[in-house]
C-alpha positions in Angstrom: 67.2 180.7 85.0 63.8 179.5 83.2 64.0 177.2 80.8 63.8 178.6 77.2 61.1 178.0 74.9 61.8 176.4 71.9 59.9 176.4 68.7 60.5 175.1 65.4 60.7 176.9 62.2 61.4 175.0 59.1 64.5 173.0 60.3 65.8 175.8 62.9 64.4 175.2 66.5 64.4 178.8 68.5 65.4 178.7 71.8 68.3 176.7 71.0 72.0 176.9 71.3 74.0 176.3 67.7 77.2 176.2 66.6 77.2 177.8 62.8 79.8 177.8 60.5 79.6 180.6 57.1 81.7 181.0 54.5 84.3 182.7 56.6 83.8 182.3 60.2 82.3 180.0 63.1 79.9 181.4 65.9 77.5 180.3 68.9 74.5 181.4 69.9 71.1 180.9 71.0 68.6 181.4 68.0 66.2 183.9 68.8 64.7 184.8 65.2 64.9 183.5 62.1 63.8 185.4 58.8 64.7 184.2 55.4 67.3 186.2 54.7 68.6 186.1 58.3 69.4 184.2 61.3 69.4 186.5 65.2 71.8 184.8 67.9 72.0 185.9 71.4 74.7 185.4 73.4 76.6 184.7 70.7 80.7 184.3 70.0 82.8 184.6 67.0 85.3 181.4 67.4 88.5 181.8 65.9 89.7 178.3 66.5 87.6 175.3 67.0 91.0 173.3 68.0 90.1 169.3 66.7 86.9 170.3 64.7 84.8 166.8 66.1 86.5 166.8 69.7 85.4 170.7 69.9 81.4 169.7 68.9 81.7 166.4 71.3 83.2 168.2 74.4 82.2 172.3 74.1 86.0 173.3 74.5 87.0 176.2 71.7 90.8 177.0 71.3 90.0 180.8 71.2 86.5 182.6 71.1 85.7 186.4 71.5 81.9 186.8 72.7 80.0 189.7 71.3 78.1 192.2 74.2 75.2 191.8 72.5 73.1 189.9 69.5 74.5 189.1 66.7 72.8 188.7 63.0 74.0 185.8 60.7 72.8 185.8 57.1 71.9 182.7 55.5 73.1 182.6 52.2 76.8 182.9 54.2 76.0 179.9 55.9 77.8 176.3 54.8 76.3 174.0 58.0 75.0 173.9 61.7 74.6 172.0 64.5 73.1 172.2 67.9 75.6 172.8 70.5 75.0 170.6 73.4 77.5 172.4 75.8 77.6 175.8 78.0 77.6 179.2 75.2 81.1 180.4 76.0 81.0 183.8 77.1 84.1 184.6 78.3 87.1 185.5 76.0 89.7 183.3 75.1 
């Protein structure tokens, strides 16, 4: 697979894989767009249960995740904090 470009807008860097949490739910993704009302992930996951919230960011490993088939669109005034995620998207249910 090529190597994805990455550009920077405002603090978001596109191209990139994130873990975001909102107001009600955590996903993954790679960020493809961002607008300002509006963040667009692909390969993206709802995660229903990080497990240990810290040992979850450090090692990639999600207690249960449900991938979506396609993108998924994240507003921003939902969103409370992200990160970069430095492991594998998951992609397979769990």
């Amino acid at each position: 697979m090529a190597a994805k470009k990455t550009k920077v807008d405002g603090v978001w860097q596109t191209g990139k894989a994130y873990f975001v949490r909102t107001v009600t739910n955590y996903f993954t993704g790679r960020l493809v767009t961002v607008t300002p009302q509006e963040l667009l992930f692909a390969d993206a996951a709802w995660v229903a249960d990080t497990g240990r919230f810290a040992d979850a960011l450090k090692s990639g490993t999600l207690g249960e995740v449900e991938p979506y088939p396609g993108e998924v669109i994240v507003g921003r005034g939902a969103l409370v904090d992200a990160c970069l995620w430095d492991s594998d998207l998951p992609r397979a249910q769990r």
